[in-house]
Backbone as CSV, one residue per row, in Angstrom:
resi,resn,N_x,N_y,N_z,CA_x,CA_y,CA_z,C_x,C_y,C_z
1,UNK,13.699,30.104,-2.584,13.004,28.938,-2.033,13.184,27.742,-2.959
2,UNK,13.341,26.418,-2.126,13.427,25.078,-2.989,12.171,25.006,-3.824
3,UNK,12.265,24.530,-5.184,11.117,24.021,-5.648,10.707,22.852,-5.448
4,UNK,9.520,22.323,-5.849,9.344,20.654,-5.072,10.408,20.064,-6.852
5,UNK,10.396,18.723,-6.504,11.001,17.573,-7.621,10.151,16.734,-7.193
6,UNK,9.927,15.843,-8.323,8.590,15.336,-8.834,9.659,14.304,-8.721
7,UNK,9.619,12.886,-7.567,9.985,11.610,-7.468,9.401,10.525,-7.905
8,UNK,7.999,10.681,-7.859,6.989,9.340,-8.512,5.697,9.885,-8.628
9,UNK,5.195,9.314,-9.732,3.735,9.611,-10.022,3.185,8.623,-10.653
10,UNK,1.596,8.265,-9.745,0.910,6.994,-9.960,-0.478,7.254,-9.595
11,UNK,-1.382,6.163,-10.858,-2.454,6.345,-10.575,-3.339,5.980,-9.185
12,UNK,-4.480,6.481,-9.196,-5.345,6.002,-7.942,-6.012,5.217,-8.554
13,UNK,-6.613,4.344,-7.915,-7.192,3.194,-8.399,-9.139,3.609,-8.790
14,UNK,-9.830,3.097,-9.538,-10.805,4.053,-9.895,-11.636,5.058,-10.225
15,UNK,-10.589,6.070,-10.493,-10.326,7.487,-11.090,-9.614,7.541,-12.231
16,UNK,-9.549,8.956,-12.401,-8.444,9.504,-13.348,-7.381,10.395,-12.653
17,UNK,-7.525,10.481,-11.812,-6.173,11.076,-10.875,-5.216,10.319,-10.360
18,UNK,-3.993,10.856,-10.650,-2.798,10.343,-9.610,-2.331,10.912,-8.716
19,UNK,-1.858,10.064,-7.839,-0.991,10.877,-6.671,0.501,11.028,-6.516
20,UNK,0.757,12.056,-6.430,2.379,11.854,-6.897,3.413,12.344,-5.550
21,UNK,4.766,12.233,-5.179,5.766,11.976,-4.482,6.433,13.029,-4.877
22,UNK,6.457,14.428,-3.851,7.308,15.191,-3.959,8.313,15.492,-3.581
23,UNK,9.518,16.010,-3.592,10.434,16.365,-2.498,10.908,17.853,-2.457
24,UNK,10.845,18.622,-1.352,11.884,20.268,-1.398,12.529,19.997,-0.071
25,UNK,14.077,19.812,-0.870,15.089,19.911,0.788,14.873,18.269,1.226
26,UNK,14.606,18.429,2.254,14.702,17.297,3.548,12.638,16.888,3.527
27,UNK,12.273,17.665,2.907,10.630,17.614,3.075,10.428,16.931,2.147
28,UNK,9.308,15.704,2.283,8.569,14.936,1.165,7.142,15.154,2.090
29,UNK,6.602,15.321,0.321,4.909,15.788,0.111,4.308,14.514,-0.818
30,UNK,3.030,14.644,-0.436,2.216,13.759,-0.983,1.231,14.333,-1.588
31,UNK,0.839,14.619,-3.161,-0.359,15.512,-3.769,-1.150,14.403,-3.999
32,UNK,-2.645,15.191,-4.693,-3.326,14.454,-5.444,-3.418,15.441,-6.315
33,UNK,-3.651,15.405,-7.483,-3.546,17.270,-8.152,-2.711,18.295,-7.848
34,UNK,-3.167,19.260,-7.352,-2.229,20.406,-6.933,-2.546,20.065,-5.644
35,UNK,-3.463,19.247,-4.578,-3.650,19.789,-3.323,-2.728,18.976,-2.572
36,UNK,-2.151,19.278,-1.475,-0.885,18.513,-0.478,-1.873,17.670,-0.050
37,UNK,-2.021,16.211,0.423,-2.778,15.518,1.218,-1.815,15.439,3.299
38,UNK,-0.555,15.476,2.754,-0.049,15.281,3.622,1.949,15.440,3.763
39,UNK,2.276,15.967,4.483,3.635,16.750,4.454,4.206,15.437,5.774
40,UNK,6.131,15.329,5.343,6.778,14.693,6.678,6.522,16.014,7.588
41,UNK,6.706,17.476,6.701,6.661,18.744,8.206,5.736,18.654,9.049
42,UNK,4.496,18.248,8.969,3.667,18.360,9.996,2.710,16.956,10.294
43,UNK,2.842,16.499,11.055,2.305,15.232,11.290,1.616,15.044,12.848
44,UNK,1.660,15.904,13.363,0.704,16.117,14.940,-0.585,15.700,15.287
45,UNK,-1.666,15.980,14.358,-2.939,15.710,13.841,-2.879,14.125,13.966
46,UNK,-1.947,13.324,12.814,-1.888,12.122,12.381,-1.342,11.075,13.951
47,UNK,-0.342,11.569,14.404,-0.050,11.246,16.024,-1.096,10.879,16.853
48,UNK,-1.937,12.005,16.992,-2.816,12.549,17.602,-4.126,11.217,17.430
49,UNK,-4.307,11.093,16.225,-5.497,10.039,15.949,-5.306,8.582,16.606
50,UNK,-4.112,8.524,16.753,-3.463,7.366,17.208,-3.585,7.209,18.926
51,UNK,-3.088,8.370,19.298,-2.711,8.506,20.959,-4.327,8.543,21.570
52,UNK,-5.308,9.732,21.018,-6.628,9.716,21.015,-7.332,8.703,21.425
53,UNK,-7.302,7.196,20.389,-7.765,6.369,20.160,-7.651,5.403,21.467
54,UNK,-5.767,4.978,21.885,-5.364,4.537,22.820,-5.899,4.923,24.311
55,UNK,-6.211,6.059,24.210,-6.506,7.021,25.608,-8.273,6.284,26.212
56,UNK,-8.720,6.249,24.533,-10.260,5.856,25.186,-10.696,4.217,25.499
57,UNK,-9.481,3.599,24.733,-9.145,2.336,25.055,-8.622,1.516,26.007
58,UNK,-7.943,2.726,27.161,-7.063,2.285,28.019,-7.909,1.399,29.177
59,UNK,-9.002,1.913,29.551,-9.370,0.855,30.478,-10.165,-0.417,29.830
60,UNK,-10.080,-1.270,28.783,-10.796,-1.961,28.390,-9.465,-3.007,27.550
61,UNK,-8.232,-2.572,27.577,-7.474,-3.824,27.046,-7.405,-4.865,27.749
62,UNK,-7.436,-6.410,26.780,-7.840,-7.116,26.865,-6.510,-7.811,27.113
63,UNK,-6.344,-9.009,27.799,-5.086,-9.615,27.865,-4.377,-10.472,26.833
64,UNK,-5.728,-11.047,25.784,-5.127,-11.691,24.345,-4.566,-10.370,22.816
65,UNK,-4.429,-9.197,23.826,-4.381,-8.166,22.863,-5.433,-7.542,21.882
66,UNK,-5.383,-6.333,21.876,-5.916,-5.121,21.164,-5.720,-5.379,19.620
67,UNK,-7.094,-5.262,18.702,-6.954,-5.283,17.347,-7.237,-4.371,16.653
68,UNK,-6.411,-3.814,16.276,-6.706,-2.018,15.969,-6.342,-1.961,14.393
69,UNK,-7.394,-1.023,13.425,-7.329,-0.783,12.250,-7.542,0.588,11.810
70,UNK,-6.312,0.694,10.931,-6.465,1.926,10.449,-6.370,1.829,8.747
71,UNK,-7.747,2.753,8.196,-7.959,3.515,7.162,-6.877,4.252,6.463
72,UNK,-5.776,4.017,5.832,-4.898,5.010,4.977,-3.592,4.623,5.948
73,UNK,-2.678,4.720,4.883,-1.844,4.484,5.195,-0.591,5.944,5.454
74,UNK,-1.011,7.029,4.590,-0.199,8.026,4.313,1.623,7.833,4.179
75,UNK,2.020,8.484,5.375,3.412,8.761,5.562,3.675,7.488,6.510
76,UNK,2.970,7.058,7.278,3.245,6.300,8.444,2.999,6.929,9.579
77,UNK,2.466,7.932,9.758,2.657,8.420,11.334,1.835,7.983,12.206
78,UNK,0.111,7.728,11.736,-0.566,7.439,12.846,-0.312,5.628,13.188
79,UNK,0.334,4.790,12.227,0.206,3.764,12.479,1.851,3.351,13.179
80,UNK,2.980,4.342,13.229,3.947,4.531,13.901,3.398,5.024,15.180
81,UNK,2.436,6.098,15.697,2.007,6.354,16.853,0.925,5.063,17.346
82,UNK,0.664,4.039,16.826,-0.532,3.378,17.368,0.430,1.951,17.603
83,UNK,1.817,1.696,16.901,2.349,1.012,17.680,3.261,1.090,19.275
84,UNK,3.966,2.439,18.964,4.503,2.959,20.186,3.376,2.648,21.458
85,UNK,1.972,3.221,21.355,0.634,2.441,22.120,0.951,1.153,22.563
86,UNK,1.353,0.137,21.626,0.922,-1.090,21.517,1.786,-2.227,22.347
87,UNK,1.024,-2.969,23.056,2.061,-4.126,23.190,2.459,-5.035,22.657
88,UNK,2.998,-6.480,23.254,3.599,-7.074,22.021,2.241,-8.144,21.616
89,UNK,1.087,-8.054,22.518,0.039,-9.167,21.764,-0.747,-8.463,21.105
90,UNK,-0.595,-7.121,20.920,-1.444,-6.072,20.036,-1.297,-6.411,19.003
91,UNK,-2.189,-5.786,17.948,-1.962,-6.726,16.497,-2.766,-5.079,16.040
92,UNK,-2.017,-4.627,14.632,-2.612,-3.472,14.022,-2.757,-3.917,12.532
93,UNK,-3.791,-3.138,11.727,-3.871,-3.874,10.629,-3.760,-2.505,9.816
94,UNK,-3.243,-2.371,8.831,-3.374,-0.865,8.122,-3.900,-1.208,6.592
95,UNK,-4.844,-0.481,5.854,-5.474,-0.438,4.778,-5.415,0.552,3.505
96,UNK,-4.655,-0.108,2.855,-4.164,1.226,2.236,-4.635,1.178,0.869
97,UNK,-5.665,1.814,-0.029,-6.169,1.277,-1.555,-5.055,1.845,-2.780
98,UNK,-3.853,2.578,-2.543,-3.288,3.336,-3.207,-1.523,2.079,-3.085
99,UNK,-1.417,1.461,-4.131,0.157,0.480,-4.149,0.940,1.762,-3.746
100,UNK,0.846,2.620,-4.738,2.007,3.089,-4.849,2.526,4.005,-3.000
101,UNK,1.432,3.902,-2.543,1.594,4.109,-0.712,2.426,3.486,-0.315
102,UNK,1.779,2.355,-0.565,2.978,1.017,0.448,3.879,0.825,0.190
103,UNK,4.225,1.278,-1.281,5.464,1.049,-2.219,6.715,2.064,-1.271
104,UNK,5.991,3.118,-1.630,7.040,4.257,-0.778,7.286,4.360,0.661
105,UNK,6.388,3.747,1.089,6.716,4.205,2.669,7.609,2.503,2.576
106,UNK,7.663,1.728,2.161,8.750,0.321,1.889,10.095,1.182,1.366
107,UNK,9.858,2.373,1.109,10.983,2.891,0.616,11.707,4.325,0.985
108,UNK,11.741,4.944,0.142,12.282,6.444,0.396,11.247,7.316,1.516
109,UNK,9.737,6.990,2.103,9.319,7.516,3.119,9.271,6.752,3.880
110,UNK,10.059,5.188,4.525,10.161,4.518,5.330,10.750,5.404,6.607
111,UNK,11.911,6.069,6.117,12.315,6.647,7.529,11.962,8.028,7.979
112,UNK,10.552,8.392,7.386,10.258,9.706,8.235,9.483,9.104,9.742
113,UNK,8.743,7.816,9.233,7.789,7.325,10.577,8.690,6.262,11.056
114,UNK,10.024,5.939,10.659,10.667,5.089,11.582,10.288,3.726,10.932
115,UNK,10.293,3.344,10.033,10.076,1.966,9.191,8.942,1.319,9.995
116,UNK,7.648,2.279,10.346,6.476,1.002,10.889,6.076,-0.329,10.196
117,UNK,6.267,-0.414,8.867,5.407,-1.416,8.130,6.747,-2.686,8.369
118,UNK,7.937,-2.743,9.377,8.655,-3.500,9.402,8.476,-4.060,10.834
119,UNK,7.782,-3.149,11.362,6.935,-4.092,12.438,6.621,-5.220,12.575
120,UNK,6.752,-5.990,13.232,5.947,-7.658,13.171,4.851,-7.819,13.903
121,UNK,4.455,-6.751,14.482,2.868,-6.730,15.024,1.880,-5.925,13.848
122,UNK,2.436,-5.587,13.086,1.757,-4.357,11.758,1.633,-5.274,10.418
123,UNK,0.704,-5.502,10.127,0.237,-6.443,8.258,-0.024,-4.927,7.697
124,UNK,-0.194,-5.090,6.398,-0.828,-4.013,5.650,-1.719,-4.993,4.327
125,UNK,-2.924,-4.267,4.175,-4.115,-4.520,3.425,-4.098,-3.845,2.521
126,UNK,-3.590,-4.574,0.964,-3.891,-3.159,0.133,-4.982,-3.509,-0.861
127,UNK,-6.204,-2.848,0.049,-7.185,-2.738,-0.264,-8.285,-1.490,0.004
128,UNK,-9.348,-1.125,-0.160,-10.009,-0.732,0.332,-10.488,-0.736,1.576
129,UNK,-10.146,-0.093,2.644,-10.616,0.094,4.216,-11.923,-0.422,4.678
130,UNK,-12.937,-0.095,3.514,-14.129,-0.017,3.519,-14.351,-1.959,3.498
131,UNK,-13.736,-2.418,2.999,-14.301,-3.882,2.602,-13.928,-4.767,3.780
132,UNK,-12.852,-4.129,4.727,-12.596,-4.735,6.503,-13.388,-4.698,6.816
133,UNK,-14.211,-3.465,7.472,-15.186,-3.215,7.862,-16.108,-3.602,7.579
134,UNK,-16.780,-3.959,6.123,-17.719,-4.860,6.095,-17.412,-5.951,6.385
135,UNK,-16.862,-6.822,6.399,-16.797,-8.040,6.669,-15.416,-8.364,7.429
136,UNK,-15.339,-8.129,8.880,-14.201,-8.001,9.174,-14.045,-9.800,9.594
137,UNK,-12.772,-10.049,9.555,-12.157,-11.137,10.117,-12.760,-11.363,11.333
138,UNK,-12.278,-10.519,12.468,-13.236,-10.660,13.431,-13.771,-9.152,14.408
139,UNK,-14.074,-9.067,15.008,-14.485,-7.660,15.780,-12.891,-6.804,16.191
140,UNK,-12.679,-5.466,15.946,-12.135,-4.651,16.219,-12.306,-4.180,17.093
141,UNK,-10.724,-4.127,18.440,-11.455,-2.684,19.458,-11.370,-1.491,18.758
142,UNK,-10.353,-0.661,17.841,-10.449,0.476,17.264,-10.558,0.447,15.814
143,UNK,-11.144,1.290,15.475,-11.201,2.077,13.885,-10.601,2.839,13.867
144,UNK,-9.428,3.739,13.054,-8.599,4.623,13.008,-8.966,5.226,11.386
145,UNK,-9.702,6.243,11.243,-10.172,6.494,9.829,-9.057,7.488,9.154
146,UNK,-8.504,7.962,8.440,-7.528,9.139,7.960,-7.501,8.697,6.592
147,UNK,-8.480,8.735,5.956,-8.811,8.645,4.666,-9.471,9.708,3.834
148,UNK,-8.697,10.149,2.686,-8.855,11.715,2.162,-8.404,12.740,2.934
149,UNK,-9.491,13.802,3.102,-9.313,14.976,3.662,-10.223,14.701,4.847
150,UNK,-10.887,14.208,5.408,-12.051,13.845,6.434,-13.727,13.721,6.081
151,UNK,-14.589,13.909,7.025,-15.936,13.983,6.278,-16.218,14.402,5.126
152,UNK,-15.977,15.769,4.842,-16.185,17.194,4.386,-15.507,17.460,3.236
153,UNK,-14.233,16.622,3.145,-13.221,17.579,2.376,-12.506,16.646,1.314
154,UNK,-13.691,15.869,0.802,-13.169,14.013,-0.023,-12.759,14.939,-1.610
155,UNK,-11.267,14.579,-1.699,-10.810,14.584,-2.944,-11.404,13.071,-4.063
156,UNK,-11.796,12.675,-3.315,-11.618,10.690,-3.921,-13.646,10.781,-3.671
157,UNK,-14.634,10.817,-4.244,-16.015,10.566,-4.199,-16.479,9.755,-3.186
158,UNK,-15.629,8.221,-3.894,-16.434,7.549,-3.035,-15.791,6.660,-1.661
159,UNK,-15.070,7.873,-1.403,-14.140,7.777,-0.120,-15.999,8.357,1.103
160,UNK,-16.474,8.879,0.478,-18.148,9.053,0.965,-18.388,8.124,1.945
161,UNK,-18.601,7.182,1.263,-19.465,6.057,1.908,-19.016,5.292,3.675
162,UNK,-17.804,6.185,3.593,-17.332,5.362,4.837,-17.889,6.326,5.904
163,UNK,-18.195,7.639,5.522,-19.124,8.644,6.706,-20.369,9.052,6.254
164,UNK,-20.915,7.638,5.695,-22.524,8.144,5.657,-23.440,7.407,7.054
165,UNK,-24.263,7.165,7.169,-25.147,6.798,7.940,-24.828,5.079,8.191
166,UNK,-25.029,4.464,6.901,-24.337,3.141,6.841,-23.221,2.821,7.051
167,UNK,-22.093,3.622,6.170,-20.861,3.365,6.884,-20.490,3.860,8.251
168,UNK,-21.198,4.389,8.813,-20.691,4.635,10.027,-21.404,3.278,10.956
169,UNK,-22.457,2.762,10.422,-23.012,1.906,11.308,-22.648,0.470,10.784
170,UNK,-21.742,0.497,10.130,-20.885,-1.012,9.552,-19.329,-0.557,10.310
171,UNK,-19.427,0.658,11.069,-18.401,0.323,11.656,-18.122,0.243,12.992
172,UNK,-19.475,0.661,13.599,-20.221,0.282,14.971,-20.290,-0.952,14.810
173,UNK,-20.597,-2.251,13.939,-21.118,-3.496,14.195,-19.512,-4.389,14.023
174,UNK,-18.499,-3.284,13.235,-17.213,-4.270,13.054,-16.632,-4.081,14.346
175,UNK,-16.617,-2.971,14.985,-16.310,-3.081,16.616,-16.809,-3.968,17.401
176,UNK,-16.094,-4.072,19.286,-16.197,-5.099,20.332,-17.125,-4.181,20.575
177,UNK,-18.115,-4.198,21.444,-18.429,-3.770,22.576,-17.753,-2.421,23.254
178,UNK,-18.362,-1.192,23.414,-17.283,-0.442,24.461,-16.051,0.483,22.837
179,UNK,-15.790,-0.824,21.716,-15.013,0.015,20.791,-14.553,0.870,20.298
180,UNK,-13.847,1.971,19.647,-13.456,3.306,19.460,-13.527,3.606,18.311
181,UNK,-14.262,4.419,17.833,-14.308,4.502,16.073,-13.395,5.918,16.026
182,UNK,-11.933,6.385,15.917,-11.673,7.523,15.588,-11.377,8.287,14.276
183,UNK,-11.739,9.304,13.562,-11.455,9.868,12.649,-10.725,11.318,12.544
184,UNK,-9.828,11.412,11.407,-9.269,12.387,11.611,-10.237,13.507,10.217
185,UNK,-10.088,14.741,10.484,-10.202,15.677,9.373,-9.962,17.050,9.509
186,UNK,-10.068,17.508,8.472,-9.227,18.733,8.031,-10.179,19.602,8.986
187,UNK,-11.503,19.628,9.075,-12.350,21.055,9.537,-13.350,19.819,10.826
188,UNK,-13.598,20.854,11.415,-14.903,20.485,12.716,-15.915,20.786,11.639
189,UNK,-16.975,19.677,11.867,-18.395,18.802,11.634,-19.183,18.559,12.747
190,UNK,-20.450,19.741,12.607,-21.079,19.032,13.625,-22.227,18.402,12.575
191,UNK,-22.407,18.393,11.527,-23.335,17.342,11.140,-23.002,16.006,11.519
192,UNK,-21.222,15.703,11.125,-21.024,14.654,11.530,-20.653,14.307,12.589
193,UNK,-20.724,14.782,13.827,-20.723,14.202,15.122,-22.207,13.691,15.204
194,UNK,-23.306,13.918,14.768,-24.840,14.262,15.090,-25.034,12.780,14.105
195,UNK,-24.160,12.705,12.932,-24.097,11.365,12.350,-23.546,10.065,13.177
196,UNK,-22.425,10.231,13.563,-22.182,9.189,14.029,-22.851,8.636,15.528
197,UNK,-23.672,9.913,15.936,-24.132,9.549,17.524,-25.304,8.814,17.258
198,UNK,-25.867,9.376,15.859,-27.362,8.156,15.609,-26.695,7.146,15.138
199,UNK,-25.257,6.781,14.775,-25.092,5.240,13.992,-24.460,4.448,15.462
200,UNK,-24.798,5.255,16.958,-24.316,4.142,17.916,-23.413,4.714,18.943
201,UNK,-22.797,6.068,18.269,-21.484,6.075,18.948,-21.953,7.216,20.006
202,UNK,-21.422,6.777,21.332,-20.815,8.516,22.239,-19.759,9.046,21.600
203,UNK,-19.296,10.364,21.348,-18.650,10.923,20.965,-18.011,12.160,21.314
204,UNK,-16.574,12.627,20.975,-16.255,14.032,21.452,-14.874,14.338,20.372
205,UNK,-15.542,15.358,20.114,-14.080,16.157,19.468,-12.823,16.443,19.492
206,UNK,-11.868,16.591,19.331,-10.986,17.148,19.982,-10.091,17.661,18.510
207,UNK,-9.843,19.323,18.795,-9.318,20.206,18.028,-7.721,20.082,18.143
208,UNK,-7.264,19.524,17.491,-5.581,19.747,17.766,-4.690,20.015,16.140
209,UNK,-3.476,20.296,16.757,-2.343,20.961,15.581,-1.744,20.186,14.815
210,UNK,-1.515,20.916,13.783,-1.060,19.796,12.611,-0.148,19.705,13.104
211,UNK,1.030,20.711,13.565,2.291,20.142,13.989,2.475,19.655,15.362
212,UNK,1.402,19.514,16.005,1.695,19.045,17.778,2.029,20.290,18.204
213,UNK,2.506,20.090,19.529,2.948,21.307,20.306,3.840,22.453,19.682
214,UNK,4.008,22.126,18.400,4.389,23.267,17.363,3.849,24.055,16.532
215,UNK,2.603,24.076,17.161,1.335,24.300,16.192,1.172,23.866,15.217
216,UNK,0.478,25.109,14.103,0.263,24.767,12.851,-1.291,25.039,12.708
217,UNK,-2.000,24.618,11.588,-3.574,24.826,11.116,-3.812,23.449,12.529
218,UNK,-5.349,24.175,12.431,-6.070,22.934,13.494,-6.814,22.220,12.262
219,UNK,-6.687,20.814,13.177,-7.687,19.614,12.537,-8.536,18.925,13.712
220,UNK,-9.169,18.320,13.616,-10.504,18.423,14.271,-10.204,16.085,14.421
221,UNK,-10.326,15.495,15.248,-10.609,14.061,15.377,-11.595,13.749,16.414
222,UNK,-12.217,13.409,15.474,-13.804,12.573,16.513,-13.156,11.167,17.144
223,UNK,-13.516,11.183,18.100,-13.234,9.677,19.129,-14.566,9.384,19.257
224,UNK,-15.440,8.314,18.855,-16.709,7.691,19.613,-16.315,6.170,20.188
225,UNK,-17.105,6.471,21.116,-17.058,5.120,21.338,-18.415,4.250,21.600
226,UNK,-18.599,2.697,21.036,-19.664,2.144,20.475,-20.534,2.177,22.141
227,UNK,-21.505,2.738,21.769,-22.426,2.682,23.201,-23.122,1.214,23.662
């Protein structure tokens, strides 16, 4: 079996951990420590948050275009699946707190998601997700969350705050009307469905494969939408 090769390694911003750029074969990995955050092999889940989102949005686009934001930037996949969605007055904004993200997917992981960040409907924010949402430019129809591991499973502390009680209800108020708050994560939460339904939202689960119709481990994405 290939071993991984260690391509780049860089800090996270307010920690002592870095995240580093692996490669075995044709496969590039993304760690934080020893744990994978995210593989080019399986990206279904990440698709999925994207198509999800679009689905609950479909009867409510607007004719000056859809303003859709997503939390993390990873590999590119969900914000490659949320333009394929998109038309040309759609406007997506992606938030990424980690340079060395944007750095790579500008580079050697540009072509697993098809060079999204060369989009001209796609900006990228490299900032904290969390600080849109408080104070957004202007109202969002979607939230697209894929930050860490999900509710449950935060390598990063105070990646927290964006699924507590408050952050969930700073992201009910950065939404339109009708809006879509979706999140992706590693395991099903019913504390946090039971969270986000008191911060505003209707909500529903949906269990799908890391690799899409190729299976793989299940991951779990909440769709609410702002009541």
């Amino acid at each position: 079996m290939n071993r991984f090769e260690l391509l780049d390694s860089q800090p996270i911003p307010g920690t002592d951990q870095f995240m580093r750029l692996l490669r075995r074969g044709s496969e590039l990995v993304i760690h934080v420590g020893s744990r994978e955050l995210m593989s080019t092999r399986m990206h279904g889940s990440e698709d999925a948050l994207a198509d999800l989102a679009w689905d609950a949005l479909r009867w409510q686009q607007r004719e000056e275009g859809a303003r859709i934001l997503i939390g993390g930037l990873g590999i590119g996949y969900t914000a490659a699946a949320a333009l394929r969605r998109a038309r040309e007055a759609d406007r997506v904004t992606v938030a990424e707190l980690v340079p060395a993200v944007v750095m790579w997917n500008r580079g050697i992981l540009g072509e697993a998601a098809e060079h999204p960040l060369n989009d001209p409907r796609l900006s990228v924010y490299e900032g904290d997700v969390a600080d849109l949402i408080e104070t957004p430019p202007s109202p969002f129809d979607a939230i697209l969350l894929d930050v860490d591991n999900g509710p449950s499973a935060l390598t990063r502390d105070t990646n927290s705050r964006l699924y507590t009680p408050h952050g969930l209800q700073r992201c009910a108020s950065a939404l339109r009307p009708g809006g879509v708050l979706g999140v992706w994560s590693a395991f099903e939460d019913d504390l946090f469905i039971r969270r986000m339904m008191r911060a505003g939202f209707s909500v529903t689960p949906h269990a799908v494969r890391a690799r899409g119709r190729r299976g793989g481990r299940r991951h779990t994405i909440f769709i609410g939408t702002v009541r």
